[in-house]
Structures are given as structure tokens and as C-alpha cells.
C-alpha positions, 0 to 999 in steps of 0.5 A: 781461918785466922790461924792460917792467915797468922801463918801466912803472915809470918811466912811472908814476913820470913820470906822478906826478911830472908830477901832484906839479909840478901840484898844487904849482904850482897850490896856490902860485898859491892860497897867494899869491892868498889872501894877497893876499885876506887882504892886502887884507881887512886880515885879516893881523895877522903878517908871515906872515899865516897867521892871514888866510889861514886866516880867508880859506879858511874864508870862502870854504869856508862860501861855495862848500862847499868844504873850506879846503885844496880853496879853495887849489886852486880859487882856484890853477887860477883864478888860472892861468885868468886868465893866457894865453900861456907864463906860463899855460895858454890860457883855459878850456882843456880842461886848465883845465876838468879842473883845475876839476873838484874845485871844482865848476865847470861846464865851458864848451862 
């Protein structure tokens, strides 16, 4: 019995770890994709530009009804869909419509 509940264990260890490295890389994408929007809005007035990335995030909330810190996931899993191959995932994969599913986005049959 305990060897099955250490196997378990570490599965849902596993699987967590799998859903932190997912969620991690997915909302870096977003960081630095709103960066680039404050960037280019010319809204950054530090080195860090945390200042027009908030400003960013809270435009693009009031505008799709999102909250600011869900923006840095939409805006990460459409910044992953735009990529193909081994640098992303494959267009509008099912796992792309999974990822989008907080946002709002209708899945594409």
C-alpha cells in the first residue's frame, strides 16, 4: 500500500511541477510581450518599465474584462500561439485552446 501511495505522490508531484513550468513560461512570454506594448506606446518612463507595463495590462483589462495580472496570461498564450514548430506549440492546437480557456476565447473547431 505505501508504495502505491509514494507513486501517487510523486505523480502529483510531477504533475504540479509540469502545470508551475507552464504557467511560468506562459506569463514570462506575457511579461515580455507587454513590455514591448508599453515600449512601443512609449508609456515606459523607467529602465524597468514596470510603470507602462501596469498602465498596459490595466488598458487591456478594462478592454477585454479581464484582471490585470490574467492580461499577462492571455497575452503569453497569444504570444505562444503565434510561434510553430519546436520554438512553440502548433497553431491553435488543442493544447492552445486549453491554455486560452481563462481568457475567454472561443475554441476554434
Amino acid at each position: 500500500m505505501t508504495t502505491y501511495v509514494k507513486i501517487a505522490a510523486g505523480l502529483l508531484f510531477m504533475l504540479a511541477l509540469a502545470a508551475f513550468g507552464v504557467w511560468y513560461y506562459t506569463t514570462s512570454l506575457g511579461r515580455e510581450a507587454l513590455r514591448d506594448v508599453a515600449t512601443q506606446a512609449q508609456l515606459c518612463k523607467t529602465a524597468a518599465c514596470s510603470e507602462g507595463m501596469e498602465e498596459a495590462a490595466a488598458y487591456l483589462a478594462e478592454e477585454y474584462g479581464l484582471t490585470p495580472r490574467l492580461v499577462e496570461w492571455c497575452v503569453g498564450v497569444d504570444t505562444l500561439s503565434e510561434r510553430s514548430g519546436k520554438a512553440g506549440l502548433v497553431n491553435r492546437s488543442w493544447w492552445i485552446d486549453l491554455l486560452y480557456q481563462p481568457c475567454g476565447e472561443p475554441l476554434i473547431e
